[in-house]
N, C-alpha and C positions, 0 to 999 in steps of 0.2 A: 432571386433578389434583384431589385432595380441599384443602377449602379451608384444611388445616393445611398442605401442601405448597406451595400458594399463597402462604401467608404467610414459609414462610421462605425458600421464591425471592426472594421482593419483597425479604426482613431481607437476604440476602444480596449482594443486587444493589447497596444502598441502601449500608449498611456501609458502602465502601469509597469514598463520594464525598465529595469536598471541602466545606468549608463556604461556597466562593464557588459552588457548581454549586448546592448547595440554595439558597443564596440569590436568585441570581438566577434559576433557572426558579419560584421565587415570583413574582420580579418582571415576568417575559414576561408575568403576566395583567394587568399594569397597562396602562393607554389609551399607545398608540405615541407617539413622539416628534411632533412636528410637523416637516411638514418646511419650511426656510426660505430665503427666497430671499436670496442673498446679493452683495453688490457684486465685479463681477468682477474677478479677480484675473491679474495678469499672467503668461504663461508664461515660466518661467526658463531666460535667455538660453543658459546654460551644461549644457542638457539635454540627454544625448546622444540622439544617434540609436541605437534597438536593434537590433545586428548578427546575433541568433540566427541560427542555423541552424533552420528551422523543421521539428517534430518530430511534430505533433501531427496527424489525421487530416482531412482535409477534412469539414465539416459541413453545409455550406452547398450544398445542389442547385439550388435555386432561390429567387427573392424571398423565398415562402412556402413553400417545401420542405426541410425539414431531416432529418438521416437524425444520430441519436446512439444509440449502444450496440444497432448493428445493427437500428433501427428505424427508419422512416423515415414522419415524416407531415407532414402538411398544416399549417399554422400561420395564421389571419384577423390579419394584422397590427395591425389596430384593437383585436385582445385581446390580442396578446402571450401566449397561453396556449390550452395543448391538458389539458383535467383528465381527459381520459380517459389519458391518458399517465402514468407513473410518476413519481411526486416527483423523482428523479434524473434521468429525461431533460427534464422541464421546468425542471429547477437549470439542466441543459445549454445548454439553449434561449440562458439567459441569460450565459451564461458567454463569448460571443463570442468562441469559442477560433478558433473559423474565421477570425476577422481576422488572425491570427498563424500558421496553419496549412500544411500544404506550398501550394505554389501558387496563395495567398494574393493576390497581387498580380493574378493571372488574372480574380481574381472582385471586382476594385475599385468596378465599376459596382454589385453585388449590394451589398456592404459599405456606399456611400454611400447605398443605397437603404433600408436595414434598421435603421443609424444613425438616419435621420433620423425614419424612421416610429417606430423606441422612442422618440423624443425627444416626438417630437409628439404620441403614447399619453396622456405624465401621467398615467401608471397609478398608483393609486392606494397606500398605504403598507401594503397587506393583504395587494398582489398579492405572488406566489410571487417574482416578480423583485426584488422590493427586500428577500426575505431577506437578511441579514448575511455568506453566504459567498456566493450568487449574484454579490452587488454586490462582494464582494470581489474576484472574479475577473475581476469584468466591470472593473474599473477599473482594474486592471494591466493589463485587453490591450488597453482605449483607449487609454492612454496609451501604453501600447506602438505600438501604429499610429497614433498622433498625430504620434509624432515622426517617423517616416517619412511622413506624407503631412500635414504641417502646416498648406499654403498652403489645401488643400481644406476645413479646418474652418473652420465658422463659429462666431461667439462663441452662440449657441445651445448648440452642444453642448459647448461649454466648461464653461458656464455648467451643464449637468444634471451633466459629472463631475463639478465644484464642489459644488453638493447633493448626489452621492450621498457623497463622502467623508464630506462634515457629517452626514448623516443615518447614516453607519457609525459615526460616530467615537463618536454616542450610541447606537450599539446593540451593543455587543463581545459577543462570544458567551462571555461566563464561566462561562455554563450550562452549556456543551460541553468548554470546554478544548483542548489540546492542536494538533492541525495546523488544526484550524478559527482558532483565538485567533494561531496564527503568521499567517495566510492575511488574517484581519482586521489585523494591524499588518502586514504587508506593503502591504497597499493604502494602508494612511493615509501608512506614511514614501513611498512610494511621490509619490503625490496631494503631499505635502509636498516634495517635491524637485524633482516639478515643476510645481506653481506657487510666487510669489512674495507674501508677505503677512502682514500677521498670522494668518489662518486656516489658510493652509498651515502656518506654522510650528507652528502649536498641535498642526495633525495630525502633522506629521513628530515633534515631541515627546515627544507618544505613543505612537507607531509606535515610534518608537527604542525609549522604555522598555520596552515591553511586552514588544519585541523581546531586548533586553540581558536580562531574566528567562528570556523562554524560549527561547531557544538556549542559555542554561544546561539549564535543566530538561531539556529535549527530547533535546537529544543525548548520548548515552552517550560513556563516555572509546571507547569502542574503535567508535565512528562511529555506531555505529545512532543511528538517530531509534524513540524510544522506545516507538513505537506495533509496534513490531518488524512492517511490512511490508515488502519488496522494492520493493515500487510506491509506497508513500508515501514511500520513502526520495529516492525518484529526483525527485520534486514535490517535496518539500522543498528537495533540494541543488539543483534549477533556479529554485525560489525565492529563495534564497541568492546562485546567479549573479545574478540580477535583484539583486537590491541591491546588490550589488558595483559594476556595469556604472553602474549610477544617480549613485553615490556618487562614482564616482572624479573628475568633475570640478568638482566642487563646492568642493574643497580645505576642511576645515572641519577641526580637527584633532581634536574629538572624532568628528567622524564617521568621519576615518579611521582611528581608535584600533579603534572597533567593527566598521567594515570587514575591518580586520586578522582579529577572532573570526571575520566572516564566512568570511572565508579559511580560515583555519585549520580549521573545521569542516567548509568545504567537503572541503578534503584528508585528513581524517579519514573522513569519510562515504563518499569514494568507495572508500576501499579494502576498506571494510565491504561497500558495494555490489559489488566486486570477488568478495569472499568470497561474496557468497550470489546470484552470474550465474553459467550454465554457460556452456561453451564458444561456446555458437550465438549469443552474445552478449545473450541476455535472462537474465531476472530468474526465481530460482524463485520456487515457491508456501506461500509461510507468511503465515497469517494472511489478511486479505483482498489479495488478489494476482492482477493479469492485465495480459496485454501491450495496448499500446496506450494508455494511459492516461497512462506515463509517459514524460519520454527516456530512453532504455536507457543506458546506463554510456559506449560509444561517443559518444553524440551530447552528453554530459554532460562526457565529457573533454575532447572537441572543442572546443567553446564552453570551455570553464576554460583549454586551453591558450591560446587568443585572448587571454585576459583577462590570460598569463601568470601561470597558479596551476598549480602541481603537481600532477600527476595520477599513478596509482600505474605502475608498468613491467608487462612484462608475459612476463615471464619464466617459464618452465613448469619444471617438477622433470627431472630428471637422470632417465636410462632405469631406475635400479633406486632409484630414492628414493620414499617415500613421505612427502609433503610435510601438515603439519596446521598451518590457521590454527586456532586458539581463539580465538574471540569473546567471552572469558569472562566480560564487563560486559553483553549483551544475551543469552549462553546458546549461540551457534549454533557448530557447528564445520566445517569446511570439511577434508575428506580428499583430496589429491588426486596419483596418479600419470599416468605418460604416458599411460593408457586410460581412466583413471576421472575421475571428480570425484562426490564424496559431502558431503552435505550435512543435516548433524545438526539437530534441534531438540532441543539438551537447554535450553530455556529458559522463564521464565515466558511467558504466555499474553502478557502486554503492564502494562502502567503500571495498579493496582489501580483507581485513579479515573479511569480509561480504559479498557475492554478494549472501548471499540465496533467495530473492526475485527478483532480476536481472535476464534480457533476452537479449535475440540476436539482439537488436534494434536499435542497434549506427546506426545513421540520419536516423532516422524515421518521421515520423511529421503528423500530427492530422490538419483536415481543418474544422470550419464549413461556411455555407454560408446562409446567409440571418438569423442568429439563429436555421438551422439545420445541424446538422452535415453530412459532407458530405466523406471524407477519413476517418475511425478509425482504431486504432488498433487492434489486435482479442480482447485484455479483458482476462479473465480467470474465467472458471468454477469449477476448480476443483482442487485442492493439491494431493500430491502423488507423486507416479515413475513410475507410467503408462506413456505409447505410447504419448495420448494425454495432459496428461500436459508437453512433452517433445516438441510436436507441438508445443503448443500453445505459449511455452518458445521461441521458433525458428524462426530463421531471413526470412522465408519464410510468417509466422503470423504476418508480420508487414512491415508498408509503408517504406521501403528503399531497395537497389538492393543484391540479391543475387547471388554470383557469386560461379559457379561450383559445384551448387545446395549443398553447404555446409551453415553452422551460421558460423556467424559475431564472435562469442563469443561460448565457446564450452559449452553448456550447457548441465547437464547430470544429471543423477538421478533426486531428483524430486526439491531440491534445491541446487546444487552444478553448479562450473561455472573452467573448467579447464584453456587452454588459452585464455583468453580473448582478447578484442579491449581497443586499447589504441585509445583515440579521439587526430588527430595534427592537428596544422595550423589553429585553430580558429578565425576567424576574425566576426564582428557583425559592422554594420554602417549603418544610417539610417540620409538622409535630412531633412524628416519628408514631402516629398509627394513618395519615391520608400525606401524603406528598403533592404539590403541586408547583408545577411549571410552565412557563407562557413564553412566548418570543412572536415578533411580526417581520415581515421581510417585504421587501417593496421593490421585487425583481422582475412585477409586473408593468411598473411606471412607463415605461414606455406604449403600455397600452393606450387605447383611448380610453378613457376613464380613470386612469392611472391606480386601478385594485391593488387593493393594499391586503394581503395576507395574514392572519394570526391567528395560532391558536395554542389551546389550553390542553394539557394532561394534567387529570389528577386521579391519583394509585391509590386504592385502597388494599384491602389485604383480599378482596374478594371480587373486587371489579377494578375497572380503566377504564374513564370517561375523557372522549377525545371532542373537542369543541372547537370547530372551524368558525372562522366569521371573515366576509369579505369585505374591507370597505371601499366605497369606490362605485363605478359602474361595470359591468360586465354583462358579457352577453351568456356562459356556462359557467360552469365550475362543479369539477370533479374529482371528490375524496378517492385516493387508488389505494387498495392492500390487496397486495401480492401474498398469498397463501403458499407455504410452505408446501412442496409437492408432498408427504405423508398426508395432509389433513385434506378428508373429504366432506364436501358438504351436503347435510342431510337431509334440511331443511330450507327451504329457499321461499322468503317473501317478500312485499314491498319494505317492509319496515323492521322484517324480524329475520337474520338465518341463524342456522346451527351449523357447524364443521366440528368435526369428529377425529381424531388418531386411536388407531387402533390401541396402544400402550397407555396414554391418559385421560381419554374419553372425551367427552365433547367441551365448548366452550360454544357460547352464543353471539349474537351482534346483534345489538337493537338499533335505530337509525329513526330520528326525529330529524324533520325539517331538510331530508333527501328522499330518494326513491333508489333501493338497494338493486344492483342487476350481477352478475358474474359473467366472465368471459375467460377464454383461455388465452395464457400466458407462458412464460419461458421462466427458467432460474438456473442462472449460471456461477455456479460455488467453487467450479475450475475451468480454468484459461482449459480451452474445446471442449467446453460438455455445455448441455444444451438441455435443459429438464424439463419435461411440459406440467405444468401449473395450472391455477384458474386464479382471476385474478378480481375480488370484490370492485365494483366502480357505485361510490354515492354520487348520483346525481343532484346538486344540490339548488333547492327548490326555492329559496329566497338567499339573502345576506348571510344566513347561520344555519348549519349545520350541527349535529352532535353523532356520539356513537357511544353506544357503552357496551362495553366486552365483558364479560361476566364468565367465569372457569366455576 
């Protein structure tokens, strides 16, 4: 990039951040907190035990062996730290999810082994583990397996979760914002609930506050959590259980007031998550998105129903209905008859002073057919500012048109988002036997020609006609759908293919006003997996395009 390009990346990037984010990553270059040791404090009597359903993937192979995001290596307990590893898998390291993990209870002798060795480390306040979300997570799943296995701590390790809350409580990630700043006051109300003291109090105080702010902010009236993922959606609303579970025996009556929000949002969120899960019971792919990471909607409602919180039914459309949620506060809409389920992004990229998990995807949209998915989006394997998580970020990785072999949305580094798409012209309407929905987005403007993007679905019980039009000048444009690695294709012509699954049989694609070609492609459904695909490209041969998918 020329260094005028440069510069208005950076203007653009910059723009849109809050005055607490510049501030304090001013502040990160100031000398770190000190950390203090403090008199210990009692564990509160009325602390429940944590009943989850545990969801999360084993991590733990051995003493020293850890295997996170499909990697697996050797860890010198004396270091606590592998730097040839990805910032994200040493976040993991620390994140002791494996104490709370499936089959958790199996590996009790490893856990008291691993405990006691980070304890006795007194790693210093530089190392990667006492970042502000590491220790945030790490202090929820202590405490989480504390209260199940109480008798076997000793006041040592009491005593380091005691310091790490304190040393969190002085370092809130205001720099970041958003599910990072919820993740930091969960751990403090957290730490505040269960111990007893003035210092706990001080944390829970905070935690509360911070909390009562942004569960405003974060959640949208119609449930999304604001950072508009699938996967963060589902960590947040199990976060949320986590506080509810904490709270309820405490009886404190402003706590139950806030509890109440907690509730209520929880059963907001999950119907959103409802909306944008296919059949097979996972989570599509918009924005950063992959399985494994989160609990699926299943294992979300499970744990809510326990706690006695409404969870959504689950009632499917009538044989000749076509059913449409509108998501109209987050963007997305959900199409779905007895064969299909379609899944829109007519919405913005994400929250302007946030888009760090946001991609290139404005009208994108997720098909499955007969309960397999058939159109996906790539997914994501990997964090960083590598090549390929800049891919994967990019409007070429994802079911909508790219035009001038450029992104929708200027995505750069591994989570920054320069100028972006603004979504116009939204319209959603639906008789209830053809649905139809349109959105334009104009994240091409800086083109020469300044093409302007838009297009139409509209759902039958029996077909999906998808209608591209360009306005503007351009020199290409090119419709992408990424095919689901099960479906092969049988049939292959300028204007007509067939693709096939072996369990529900074929579906077609017809293509007026482009020229159909296929290529191979990637699909990535978990952080290090790597799927080889084939990947549809309409070449599109004037202003307007169409396709009609027919099962």
């Amino acid at each position: 990039m020329s260094p005028i390009e440069t510069t208005l990346r950076f203007f653009h990037t910059v723009r849109h951040l809050r005055w607490q984010q510049l501030f304090y990553r001013v502040r990160l270059h100031l000398p770190a907190p000190r950390q203090t040791q403090l008199a210990l404090q009692d564990v509160r009597a009325t602390f429940p035990v944590f009943s989850e359903d545990p969801f999360a993937e084993p991590g733990v192979i051995a003493a020293d062996v850890f295997r996170f995001l499909g990697e697996t290596r050797c860890v010198p307990l004396d270091l606590w730290d592998c730097p040839s590893a990805s910032m994200l898998w040493r976040y993991n390291l620390h994140y002791f999810d494996d104490l709370n993990a499936r089959g958790a209870d199996d590996r009790l002798g490893l856990h008291l082994k691993q405990i006691d060795s980070w304890v006795s480390a007194n790693l210093p306040l530089t190392h990667v583990a006492l970042a502000p979300y590491p220790t945030s997570l790490r202090i929820v799943n202590w405490i989480k397996w504390i209260s199940r296995h109480r008798r076997l701590v000793p006041n040592e390790w009491l005593s380091s979760l005691q310091t790490q809350a304190d040393l969190l409580s002085r370092r809130i990630e205001y720099h970041l914002l958003g599910n990072h700043l919820f993740e930091n006051a969960r751990a403090l109300a957290l730490a505040g609930l269960f111990f007893e003291g003035s210092e706990a109090s001080r944390w829970l105080e905070r935690g509360l506050r911070i909390l009562a702010e942004q569960v405003e902010e974060q959640f949208l009236p119609d449930g999304a959590h604001f950072e508009l993922s699938p996967m963060y959606q589902g960590i947040m609303l199990w976060g949320l259980l986590d506080l509810v579970e904490a709270a309820r025996p405490i009886g404190d009556p402003q706590l139950a007031k806030q509890s109440r929000v907690w509730v209520a949002t929880c059963e907001n969120g999950f119907r959103w998550l409802k909306a944008m899960s296919f059949p097979d019971g996972e989570i599509s792919f918009f924005n950063d998105a992959a399985m494994g990471i989160a609990p699926t909607l299943g294992r979300l409602t499970a744990r809510a129903k326990r706690l006695g919180i409404a969870t959504p039914g689950d009632d499917g459309p009538a044989p000749d209905e076509v059913r449409v949620v509108d998501l109209s506060d987050s963007g997305y809409v959900r199409g779905e008859t007895r064969d299909v389920v379609l899944i829109a992004d007519l919405a913005r990229i994400g929250p302007d002073y946030l888009p760090a998990h946001s991609h290139a995807d404005t009208l994108s949209f997720e098909l499955s057919v007969r309960g397999r998915r058939l159109f996906v989006n790539s997914g994501i394997s990997c964090y960083g500012t590598d090549a390929e998580r800049l891919r994967q970020r990019g409007t070429r990785a994802h079911n909508t048109v790219c035009v001038d072999g450029q992104n929708s949305s200027d995505v750069w580094s591994g989570f920054r988002v320069g100028l972006r798409a603004r979504t116009l012209d939204r319209t959603v309407s639906s008789d209830g036997s053809c649905a139809r929905f349109s959105a334009a987005h104009d994240g091409y403007r800086s083109l020469r020609g300044r093409p302007l993007h838009r297009r139409e679905w509209v759902l039958g019980t029996g077909s999906l006609t998808i209608t591209d039009s360009i306005e503007g000048t351009f020199v290409k444009a090119d419709g992408v759908f990424l095919l689901h690695p099960a479906w092969k294709i049988t049939r292959a012509e300028a204007d007509y293919l067939v693709v096939e699954h072996c369990d529900v049989g074929s579906v077609s694609v017809e293509a007026k006003g482009c020229r159909l070609e296929s290529e191979r492609a990637t699909w990535h459904p978990r952080f290090g997996v790597t799927i080889p695909s084939m990947r549809l490209i309409g070449h599109q041969e004037g202003r307007r395009a169409s396709y009609i998918i027919r099962w």
